[in-house]
C-alpha positions as CSV (number, residue, x, y, z in Angstrom):
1,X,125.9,-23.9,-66.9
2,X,123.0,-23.0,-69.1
3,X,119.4,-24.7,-67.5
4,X,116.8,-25.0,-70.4
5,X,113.2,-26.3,-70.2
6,X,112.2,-28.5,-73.1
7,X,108.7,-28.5,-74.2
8,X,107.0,-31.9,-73.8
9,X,107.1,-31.6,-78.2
10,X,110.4,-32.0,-78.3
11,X,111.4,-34.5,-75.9
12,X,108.2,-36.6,-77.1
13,X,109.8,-36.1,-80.1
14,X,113.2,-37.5,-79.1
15,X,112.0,-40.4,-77.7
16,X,110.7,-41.7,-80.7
17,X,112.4,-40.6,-83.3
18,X,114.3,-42.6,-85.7
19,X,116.8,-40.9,-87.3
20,X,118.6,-37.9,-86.3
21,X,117.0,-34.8,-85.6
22,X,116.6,-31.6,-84.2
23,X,115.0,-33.0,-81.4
24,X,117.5,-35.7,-81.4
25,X,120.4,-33.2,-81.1
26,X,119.3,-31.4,-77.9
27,X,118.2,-34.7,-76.3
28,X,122.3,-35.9,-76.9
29,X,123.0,-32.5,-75.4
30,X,121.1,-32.7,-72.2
31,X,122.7,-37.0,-72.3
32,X,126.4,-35.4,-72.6
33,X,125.7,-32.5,-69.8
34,X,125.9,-29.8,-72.1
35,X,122.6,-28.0,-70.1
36,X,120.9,-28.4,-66.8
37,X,117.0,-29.6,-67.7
38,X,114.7,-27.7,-65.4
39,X,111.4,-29.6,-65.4
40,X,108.3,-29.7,-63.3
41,X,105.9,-32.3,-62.6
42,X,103.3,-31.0,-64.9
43,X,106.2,-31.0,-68.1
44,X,106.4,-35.1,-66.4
45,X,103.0,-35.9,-66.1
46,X,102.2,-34.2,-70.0
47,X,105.1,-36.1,-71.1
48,X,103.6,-39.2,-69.9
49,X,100.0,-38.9,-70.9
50,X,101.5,-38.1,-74.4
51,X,104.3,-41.1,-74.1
52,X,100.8,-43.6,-73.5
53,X,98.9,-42.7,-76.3
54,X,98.1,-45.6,-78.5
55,X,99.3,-44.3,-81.7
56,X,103.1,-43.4,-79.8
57,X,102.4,-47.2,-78.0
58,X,102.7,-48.5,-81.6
59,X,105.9,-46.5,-82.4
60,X,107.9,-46.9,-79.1
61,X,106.6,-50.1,-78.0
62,X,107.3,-49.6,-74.5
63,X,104.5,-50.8,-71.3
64,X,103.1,-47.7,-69.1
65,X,105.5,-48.4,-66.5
66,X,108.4,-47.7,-68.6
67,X,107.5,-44.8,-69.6
């Protein structure tokens, strides 16, 4: 099975998007098993910072904990 890392862009990106997207589509991928995501706590921790920011607070809505 293919293992991809995903830049903390585009899964930032399919968290909060919308509509469908490019983001969107490899997001689905990863959710139906189509890849192995290979991550690292530093890929987490950026993806969290980012995830708290108040300007993606007012678009996702979600508490610090949930993220």
């Amino acid at each position: 099975m293919i293992r991809a890392v995903l830049d903390t862009n585009i899964i930032v990106s399919a968290l909060i998007a919308k509509k469908q997207s490019p983001p969107v589509v490899v997001y689905q991928a990863f959710i139906a098993q189509r890849f192995i995501l290979v991550t690292s706590g530093m890929i987490l921790t950026e993806v969290e910072e980012v995830m708290n920011r108040d300007h993606l607070v007012k678009v996702h809505g979600w508490k610090p904990a949930q993220v």
